[in-house]
N, C-alpha and C positions, 0 to 999 in steps of 0.2 A: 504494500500500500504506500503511494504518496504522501508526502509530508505537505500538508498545508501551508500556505508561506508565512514566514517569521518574520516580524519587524525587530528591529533591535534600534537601543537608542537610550541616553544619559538622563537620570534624573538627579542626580548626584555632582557637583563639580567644585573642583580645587579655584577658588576666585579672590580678586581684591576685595571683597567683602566676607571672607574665610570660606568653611565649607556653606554650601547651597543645597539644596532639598527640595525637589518638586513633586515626591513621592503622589502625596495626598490629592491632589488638584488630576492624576491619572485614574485614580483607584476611589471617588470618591460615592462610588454606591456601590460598591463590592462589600459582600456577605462575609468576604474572610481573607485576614489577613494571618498567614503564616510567618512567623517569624523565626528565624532559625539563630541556635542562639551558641556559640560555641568561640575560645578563643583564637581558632585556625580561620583564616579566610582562604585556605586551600579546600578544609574539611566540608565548611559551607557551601562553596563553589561546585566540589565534587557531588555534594545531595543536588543542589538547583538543577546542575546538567543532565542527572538520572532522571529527574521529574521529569526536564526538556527532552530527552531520549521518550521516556515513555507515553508523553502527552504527544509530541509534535503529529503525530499522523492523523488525529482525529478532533483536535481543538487548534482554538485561536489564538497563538502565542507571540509575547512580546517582551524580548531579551534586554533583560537591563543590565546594561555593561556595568563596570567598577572604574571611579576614577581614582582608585589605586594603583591598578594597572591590568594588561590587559589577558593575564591570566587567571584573573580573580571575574566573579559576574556578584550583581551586587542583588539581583533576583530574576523572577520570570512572573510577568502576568497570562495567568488564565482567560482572554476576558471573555468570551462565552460565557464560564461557570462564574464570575465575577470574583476570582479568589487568587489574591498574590500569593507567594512564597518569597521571603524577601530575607536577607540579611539585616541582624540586628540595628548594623550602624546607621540605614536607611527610616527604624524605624521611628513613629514620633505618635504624642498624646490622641493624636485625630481619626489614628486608622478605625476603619469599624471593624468588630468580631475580630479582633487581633488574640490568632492564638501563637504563644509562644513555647514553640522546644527546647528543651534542654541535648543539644544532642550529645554532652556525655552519658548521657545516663543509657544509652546505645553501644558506647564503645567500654573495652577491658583498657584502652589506652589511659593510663596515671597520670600522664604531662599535663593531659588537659586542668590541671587541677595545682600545679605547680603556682608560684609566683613568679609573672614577669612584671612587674611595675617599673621593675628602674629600664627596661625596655620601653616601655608605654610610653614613659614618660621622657625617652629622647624623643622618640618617635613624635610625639604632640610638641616637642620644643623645635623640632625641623618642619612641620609643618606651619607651627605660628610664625616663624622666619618665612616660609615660603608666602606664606598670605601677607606679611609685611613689606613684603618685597613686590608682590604684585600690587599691594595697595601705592607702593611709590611710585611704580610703572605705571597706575593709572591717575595720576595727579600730573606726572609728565604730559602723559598724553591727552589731557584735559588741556595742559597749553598748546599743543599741536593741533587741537582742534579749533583753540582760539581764532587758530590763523586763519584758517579758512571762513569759520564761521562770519567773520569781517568780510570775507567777497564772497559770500553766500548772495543769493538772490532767492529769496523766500518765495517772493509770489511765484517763481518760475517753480520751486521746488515745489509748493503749493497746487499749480496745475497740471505738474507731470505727476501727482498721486489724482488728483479726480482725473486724470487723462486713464491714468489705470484700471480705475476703479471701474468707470462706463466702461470699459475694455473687457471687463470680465463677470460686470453683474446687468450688462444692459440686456441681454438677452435670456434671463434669467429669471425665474419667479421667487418671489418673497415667498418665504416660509413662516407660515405661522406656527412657530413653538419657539420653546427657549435655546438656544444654542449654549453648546457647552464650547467652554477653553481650557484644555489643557497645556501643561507649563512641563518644556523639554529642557533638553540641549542636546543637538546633535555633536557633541566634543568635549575636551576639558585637560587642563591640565595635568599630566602625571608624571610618576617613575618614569614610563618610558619617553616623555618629550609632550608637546602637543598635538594631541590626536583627534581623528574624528569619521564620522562613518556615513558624510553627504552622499557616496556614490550611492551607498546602499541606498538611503532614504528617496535620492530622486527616480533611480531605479521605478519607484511605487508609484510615481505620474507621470502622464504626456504630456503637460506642458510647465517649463523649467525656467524661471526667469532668473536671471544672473546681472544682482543690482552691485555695480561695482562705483569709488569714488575714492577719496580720502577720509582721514579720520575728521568729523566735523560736516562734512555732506548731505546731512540728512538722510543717511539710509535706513537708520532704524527707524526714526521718525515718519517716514515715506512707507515703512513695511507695517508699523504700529497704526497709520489709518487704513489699511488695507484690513486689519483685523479687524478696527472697528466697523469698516464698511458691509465684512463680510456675515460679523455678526450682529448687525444692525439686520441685515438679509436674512436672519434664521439659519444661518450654515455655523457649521460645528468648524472648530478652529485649533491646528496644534500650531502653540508659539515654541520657537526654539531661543533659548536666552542665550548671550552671548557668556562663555566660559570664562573671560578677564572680567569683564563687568556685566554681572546677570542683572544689571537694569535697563541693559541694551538688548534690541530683537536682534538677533542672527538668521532668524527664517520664520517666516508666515506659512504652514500648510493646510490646503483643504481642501480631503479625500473628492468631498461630494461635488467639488467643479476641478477637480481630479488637476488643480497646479499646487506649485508651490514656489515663496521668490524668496530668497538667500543674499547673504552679506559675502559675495567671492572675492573675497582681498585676504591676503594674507593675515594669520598662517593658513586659511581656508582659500585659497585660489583656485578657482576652476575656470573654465573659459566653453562653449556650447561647441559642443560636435557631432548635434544630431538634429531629425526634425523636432520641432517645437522647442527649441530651446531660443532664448532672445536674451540680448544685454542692456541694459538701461546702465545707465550710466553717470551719475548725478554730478561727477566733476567736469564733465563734459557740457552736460546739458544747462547746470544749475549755477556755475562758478565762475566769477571773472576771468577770461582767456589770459594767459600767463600767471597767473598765482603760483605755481608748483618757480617758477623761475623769478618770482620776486621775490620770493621769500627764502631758497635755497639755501641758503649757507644757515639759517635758524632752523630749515625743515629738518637737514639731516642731522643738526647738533642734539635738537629733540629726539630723532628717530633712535639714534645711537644710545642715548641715555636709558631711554623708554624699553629698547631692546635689549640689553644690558640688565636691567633689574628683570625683567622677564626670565634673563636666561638664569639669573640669580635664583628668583624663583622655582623655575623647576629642578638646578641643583637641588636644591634645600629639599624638596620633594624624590627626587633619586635618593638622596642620601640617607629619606625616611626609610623608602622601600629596601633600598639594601638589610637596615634592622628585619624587617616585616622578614623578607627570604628567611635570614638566619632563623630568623621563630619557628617559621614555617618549617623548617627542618628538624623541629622535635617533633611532629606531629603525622601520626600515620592512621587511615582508618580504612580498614579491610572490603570488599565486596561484599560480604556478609554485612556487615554493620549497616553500608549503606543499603543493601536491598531493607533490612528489618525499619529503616526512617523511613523510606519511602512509601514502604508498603502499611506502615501507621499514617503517614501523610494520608495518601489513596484510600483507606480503607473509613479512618475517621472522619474526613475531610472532602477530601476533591471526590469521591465517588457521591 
């Protein structure tokens, strides 16, 4: 039997605003949240993926990465049965029917039971560097955006979102009910660098808008009424936030007029090489012609600075992850054990 298709995609991210969480705003009339509760994020990862083995051919699944990194998963939603399985660090006071495992009380393994604290607690001190480090990165880049924002042209920026907008809901009928929005990110900082999983997601529609510009251009603001428009229309809405500052949009999608339009500027650069893909382009369209060459010698002095604490940042975050490995390597749990969680999962739970 075929495997139904998976989406996969972050709710979790390493930001100048520390960690982020958009768990709840995915899962919020689901019947049950599992939360699995163990000090290995190998141990946990390995139960999620047996669920995702055993569900994938006959349910509706949706793979939530780790911005740990990328051998860890940080859960899986059911949504058919309306029922995550989530790792603890994801979880928070809102979930509904949150039920929590103990999954040592499954394994003969003793480690799980040890003290690692003076471990924990590098681990939390390299990441509060690494969040402090992107928080400088993003006050830089708040003057970077100064710049531009002075040869901004508003009202132009102004009619190239309602140019959009008629673009995609004028031949469309209002929906009467309430639209939902959910709160992504397709990427985020970690261990292994900055990552992100656009191809997958635009893979899922035919038409693909690639809003490119500089920092300060109005692109998330140009993508932020586009949500509102859509869900002013009754259409259901997935926001993708941006991983350095999750109070910026990095992507608007929605299934039901089957596009989606994206922040393609670095480190997320992509460029269209198929039908339906288009580029809009707000420093082109929206910005006084030579800006990038008036201001040069301040753009790159910012860019260099701004890039620099960035890459500060996800040292400080490799450096966590190296701890996290070492842990990770007192921790073993058998085939047997996992089938005995799953099948308490399964049998209590998901059936």
């Amino acid at each position: 039997m075929s495997s139904l298709p998976k989406k996969g995609y972050y709710v979790s991210g390493n930001t100048a605003e520390g960690f982020v969480n958009f768990l709840s705003t995915n899962t919020s009339n689901f019947h049950h949240h599992i939360i699995l509760k163990h000090p290995s994020y190998k141990v946990k990862t390995t139960v999620i993926q047996e669920i995702i083995n055993q569900t994938e051919a006959k349910n509706d699944l949706e793979i939530l990465y780790s911005s740990i990194g990328k051998e860890f998963l940080d859960g899986v939603i059911i949504r058919d049965k309306k029922i995550a399985v989530i790792d603890e660090r994801i979880a928070s006071a809102e979930l509904c029917g949150a039920f929590e495992i103990n999954l040592t009380l499954f394994s003969a393994d003793s480690v799980a039971h040890n003290n690692f604290s003076l471990e924990e607690e590098q681990i939390e001190t390299y990441m509060q560097h690494a969040y402090e480090n992107f928080a400088t990165g993003l006050k830089i880049h708040d003057d970077l955006e100064a710049i531009y924002i002075k040869e901004m042209n508003f009202d132009k920026a102004d009619d190239l979102a309602e140019e959009f907008v008629q673009k995609i809901l004028s031949e469309v009928s209002k929906q009467e009910r309430n639209p939902n929005v959910v709160h992504r990110l397709f990427g985020t900082n970690t261990r292994d660098g900055v990552v992100n999983v656009v191809p997958d997601i635009l893979s899922q529609v035919s038409k693909k808008y690639f809003i490119k510009g500089r920092a300060g251009t109005g692109k998330s603001t140009f993508m932020k009424k586009i949500m509102a428009a859509c869900n002013e229309y009754g259409y259901d809405v997935e926001l993708y936030h941006c991983s350095f500052d999750p109070n910026s949009i990095d992507m608007v999608l929605v299934r039901d007029l089957d596009f989606c339009i994206f922040d393609s500027t670095d480190p997320h650069e992509f460029f269209p090489n198929g039908e339906g893909e288009e580029v809009i382009d707000m420093y082109d369209l929206a910005v006084n012609p030579g800006t990038d060459e008036k201001y040069a010698e301040e753009i790159n002095e910012l860019n260099s600075r701004y890039k620099s604490f960035m890459k500060k940042g996800v040292a400080d975050l490799k450096n966590a992850g190296e701890i996290i490995s070492n842990l990770e390597q007192h921790f073993v749990i058998n085939q047997r054990e996992i089938e005995k969680i799953t099948s308490f999962i399964d049998g209590k739970i998901i059936e």
